[in-house]
C-alpha positions as CSV (number, residue, x, y, z in Angstrom):
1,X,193.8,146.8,112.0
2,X,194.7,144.3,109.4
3,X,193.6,145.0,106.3
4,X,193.9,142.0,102.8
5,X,192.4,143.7,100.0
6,X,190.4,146.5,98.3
7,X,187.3,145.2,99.0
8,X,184.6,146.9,101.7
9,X,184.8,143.7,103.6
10,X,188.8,143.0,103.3
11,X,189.8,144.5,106.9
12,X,189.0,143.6,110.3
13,X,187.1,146.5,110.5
14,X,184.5,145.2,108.3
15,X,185.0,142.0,109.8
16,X,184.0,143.3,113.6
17,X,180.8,144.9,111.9
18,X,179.9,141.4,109.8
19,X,180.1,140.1,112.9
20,X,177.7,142.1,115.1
21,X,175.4,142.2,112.4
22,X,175.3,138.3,112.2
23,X,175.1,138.1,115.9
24,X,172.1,140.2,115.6
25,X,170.4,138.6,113.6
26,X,171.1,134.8,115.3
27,X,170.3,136.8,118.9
28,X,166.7,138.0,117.5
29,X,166.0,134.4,116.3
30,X,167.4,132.7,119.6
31,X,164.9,135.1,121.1
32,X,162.4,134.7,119.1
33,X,162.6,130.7,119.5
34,X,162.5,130.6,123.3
35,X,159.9,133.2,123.3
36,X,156.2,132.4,123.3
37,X,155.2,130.3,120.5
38,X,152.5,132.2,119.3
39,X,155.0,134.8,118.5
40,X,156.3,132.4,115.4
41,X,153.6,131.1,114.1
42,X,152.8,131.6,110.1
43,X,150.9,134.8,110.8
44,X,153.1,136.9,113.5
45,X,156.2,139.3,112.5
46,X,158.4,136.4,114.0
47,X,157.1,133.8,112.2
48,X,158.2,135.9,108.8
49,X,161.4,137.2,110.5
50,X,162.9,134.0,111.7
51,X,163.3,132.2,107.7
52,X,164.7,135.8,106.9
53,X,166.6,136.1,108.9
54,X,168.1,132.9,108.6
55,X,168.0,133.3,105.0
56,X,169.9,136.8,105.7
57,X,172.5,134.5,107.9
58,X,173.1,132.3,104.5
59,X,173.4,135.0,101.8
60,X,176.5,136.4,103.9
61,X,177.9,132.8,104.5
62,X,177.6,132.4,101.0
63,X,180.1,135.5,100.3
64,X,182.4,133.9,102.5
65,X,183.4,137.2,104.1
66,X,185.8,137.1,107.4
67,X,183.1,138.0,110.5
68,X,180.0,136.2,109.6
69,X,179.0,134.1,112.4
70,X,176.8,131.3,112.0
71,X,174.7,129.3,115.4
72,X,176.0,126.1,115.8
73,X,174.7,123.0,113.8
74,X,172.7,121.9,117.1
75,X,171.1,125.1,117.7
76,X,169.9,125.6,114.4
77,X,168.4,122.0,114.2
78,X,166.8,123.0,117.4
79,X,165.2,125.7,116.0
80,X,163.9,124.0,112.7
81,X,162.2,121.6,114.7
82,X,160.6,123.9,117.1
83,X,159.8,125.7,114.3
84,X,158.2,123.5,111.9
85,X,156.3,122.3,115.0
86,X,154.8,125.1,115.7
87,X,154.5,126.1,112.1
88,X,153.1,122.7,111.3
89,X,150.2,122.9,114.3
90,X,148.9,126.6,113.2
91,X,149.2,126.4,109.7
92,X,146.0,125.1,108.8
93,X,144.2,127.5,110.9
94,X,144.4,130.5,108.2
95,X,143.3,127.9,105.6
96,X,145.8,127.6,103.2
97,X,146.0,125.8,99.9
98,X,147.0,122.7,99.7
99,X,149.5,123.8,96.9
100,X,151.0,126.8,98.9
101,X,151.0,125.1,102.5
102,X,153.5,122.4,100.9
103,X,155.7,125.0,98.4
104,X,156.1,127.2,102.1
105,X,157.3,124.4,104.1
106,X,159.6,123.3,101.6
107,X,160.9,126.3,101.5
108,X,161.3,126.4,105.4
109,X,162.9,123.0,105.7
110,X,165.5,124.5,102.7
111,X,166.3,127.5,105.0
112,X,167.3,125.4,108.1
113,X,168.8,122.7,106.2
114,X,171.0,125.4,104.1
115,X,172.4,127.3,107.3
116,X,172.9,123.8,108.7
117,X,175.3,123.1,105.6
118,X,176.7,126.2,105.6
119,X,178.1,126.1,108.7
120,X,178.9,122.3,108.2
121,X,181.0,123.6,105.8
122,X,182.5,126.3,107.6
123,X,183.4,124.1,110.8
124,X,185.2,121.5,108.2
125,X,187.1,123.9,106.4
């Protein structure tokens, strides 16, 4: 095993392990996405687990450590508009304000469209 620097991720070790931890968390939201919808909507676990994990996805891209895996560009657009869909048609059902309903979506479309960039990035560089 190769190994570049002092640092707990500067080996391929490390590398393997960023890897299947990133892999685990793209594999619970690919699940999650072609699961039932109900299961992502605002109120259910995977409708709070999908932005964090996602979120999770772009604080290790971020550290630009060797290993983390990001979904493709595609797949992650699929999922942000699957997403916001169902997000968008159950929302108003649990009677949100106005003021939060519109801070929490931005903050959804800011999640997809920061993983999208990130890997952008990653695939030009």
């Amino acid at each position: 095993m190769g190994t570049w620097g002092p640092g707990n991720f500067d080996d391929d070790a490390a590398a393997d392990h960023l890897a299947r931890l990133t892999d685990q968390l793209a594999t619970e939201v690919a699940e999650a996405m072609a699961g039932d919808p109900v299961g992502v909507e605002p109120d259910e676990y995977w409708g709070v687990a999908v932005p964090a994990n996602l979120e999770l996805l772009a604080v290790l891209a971020r550290l630009d450590y060797v290993g983390v895996l990001l979904p493709e560009v595609a797949t992650i657009e699929a999922w942000k508009a699957k997403f916001l869909e169902i997000w968008d048609g159950s929302i108003d059902g649990l009677e949100p304000s106005p003021a939060f309903k519109e801070a929490r979506r931005a903050v959804l479309v800011r999640t997809f469209e920061d993983l999208i960039e990130l890997r952008k990035t990653a695939d030009a560089g």
